[in-house]
C-alpha positions in Angstrom: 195.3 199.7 213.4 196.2 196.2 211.6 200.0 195.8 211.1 199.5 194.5 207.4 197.4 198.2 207.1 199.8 200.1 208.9 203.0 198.8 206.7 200.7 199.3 203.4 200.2 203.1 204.4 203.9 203.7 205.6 204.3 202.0 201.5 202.1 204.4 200.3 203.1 207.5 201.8 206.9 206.9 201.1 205.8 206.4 197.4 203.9 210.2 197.3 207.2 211.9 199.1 209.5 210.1 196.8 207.3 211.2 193.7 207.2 214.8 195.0 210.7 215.0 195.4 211.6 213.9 192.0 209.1 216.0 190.6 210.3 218.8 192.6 213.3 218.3 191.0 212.4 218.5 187.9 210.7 221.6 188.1 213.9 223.2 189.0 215.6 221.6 186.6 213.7 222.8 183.6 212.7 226.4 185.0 216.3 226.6 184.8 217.2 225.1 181.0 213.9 227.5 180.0 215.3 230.2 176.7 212.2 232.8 177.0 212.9 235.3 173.8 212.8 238.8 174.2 213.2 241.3 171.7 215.0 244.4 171.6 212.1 246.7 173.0 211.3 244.1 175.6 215.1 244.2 176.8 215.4 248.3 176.8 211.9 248.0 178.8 213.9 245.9 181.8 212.0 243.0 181.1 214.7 240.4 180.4 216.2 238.8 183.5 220.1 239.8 184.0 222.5 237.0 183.9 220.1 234.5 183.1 219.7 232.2 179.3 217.6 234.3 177.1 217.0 234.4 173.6 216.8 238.2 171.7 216.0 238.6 168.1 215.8 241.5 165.4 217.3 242.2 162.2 221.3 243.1 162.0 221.5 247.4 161.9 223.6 248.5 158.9 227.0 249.3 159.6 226.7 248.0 163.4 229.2 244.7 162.4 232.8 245.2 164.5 235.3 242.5 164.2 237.6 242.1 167.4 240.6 240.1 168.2 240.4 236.1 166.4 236.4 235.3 166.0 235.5 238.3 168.7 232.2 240.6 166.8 229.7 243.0 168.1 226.7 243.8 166.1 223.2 245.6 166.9 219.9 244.1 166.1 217.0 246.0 166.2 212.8 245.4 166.1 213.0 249.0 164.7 212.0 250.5 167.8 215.0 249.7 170.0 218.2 248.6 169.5 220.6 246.1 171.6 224.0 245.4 171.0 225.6 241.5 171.0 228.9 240.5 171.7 229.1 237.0 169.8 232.8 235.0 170.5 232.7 232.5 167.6 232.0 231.5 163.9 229.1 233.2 162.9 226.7 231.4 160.4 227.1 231.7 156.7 223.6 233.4 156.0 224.5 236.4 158.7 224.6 239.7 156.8 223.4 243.2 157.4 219.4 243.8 157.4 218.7 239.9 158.2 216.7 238.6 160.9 218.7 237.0 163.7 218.3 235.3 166.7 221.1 234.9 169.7 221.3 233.0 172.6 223.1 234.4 175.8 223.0 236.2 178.7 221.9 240.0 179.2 224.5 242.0 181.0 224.4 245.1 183.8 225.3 247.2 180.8 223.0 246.1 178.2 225.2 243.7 176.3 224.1 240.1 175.1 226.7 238.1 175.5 226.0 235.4 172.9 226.9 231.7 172.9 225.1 231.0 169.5 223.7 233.0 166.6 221.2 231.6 164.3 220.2 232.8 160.7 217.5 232.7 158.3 218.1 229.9 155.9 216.5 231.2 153.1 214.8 234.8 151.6 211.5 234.5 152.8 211.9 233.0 156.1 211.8 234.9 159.3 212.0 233.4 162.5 208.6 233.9 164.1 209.7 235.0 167.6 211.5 238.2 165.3 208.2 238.6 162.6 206.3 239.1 166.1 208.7 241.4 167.3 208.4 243.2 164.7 204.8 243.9 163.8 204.6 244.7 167.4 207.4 247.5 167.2 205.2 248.9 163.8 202.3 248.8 165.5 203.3 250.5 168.9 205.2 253.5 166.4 201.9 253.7 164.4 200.2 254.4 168.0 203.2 256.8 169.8 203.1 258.7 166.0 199.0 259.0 166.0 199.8 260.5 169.6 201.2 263.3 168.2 
């Protein structure tokens, strides 16, 4: 084989193992940083990861709101199916109220807790996050079909 040929194809092939590894890389990178959303059905079915970034969704239960020590609540959301309960260390936002549609970033615990680093709201009346309208049509949907069942 030529020299000049046999230095371009050492060039080349250290350009295709340097682009793999970076893109390598980044694949582990961003499966990492990835927020999947799960709602409160999804998570009492086991199919939310433990100890992993999620995002779960529903509308606040009545009555569910617990203040702890300084900014420490727990609340439960439900999809009207299932509920799940959040543990939330922090400011919540203005709009949060009973019966609204949430969503809350955090990890799921062994015992069924979200532990929350952020809570969002709805920002107006008529919105609902789309994640929890989905949620929800699917919860009336799958009662409609367990109470036809029967």
């Amino acid at each position: 084989m030529n020299p000049k040929r046999k230095q371009r194809l050492i060039i080349v092939l250290g350009i295709v193992a340097g682009v793999s590894v970076a893109a390598t890389f980044m694949g582990v990178a961003l499966q990492e940083n990835i927020n999947l959303y799960f709602s409160p059905t999804d998570v009492a079915a086991g199919k939310a990861p433990l100890n992993r970034r999620i995002r779960v969704g529903g509308l606040v239960v009545a009555g569910s709101l617990k203040r702890g020590e300084q900014l420490d609540v727990r609340f439960d959301v439900t999809d009207n199916v299932e509920s799940l309960t959040i543990q939330y260390d922090g400011i919540l936002p203005d709009l949060f109220r009973e019966g609204q549609g949430i969503i809350a970033n955090g990890k799921l615990t062994e015992s069924g807790v979200v532990v929350a680093d952020e809570v969002l709201a709805k920002h107006d009346e008529e919105y609902m996050p789309p994640e929890v309208q989905d949620s929800l049509d699917k919860a009336k949907k799958l009662a409609a079909a367990k109470d036809n069942r029967y």
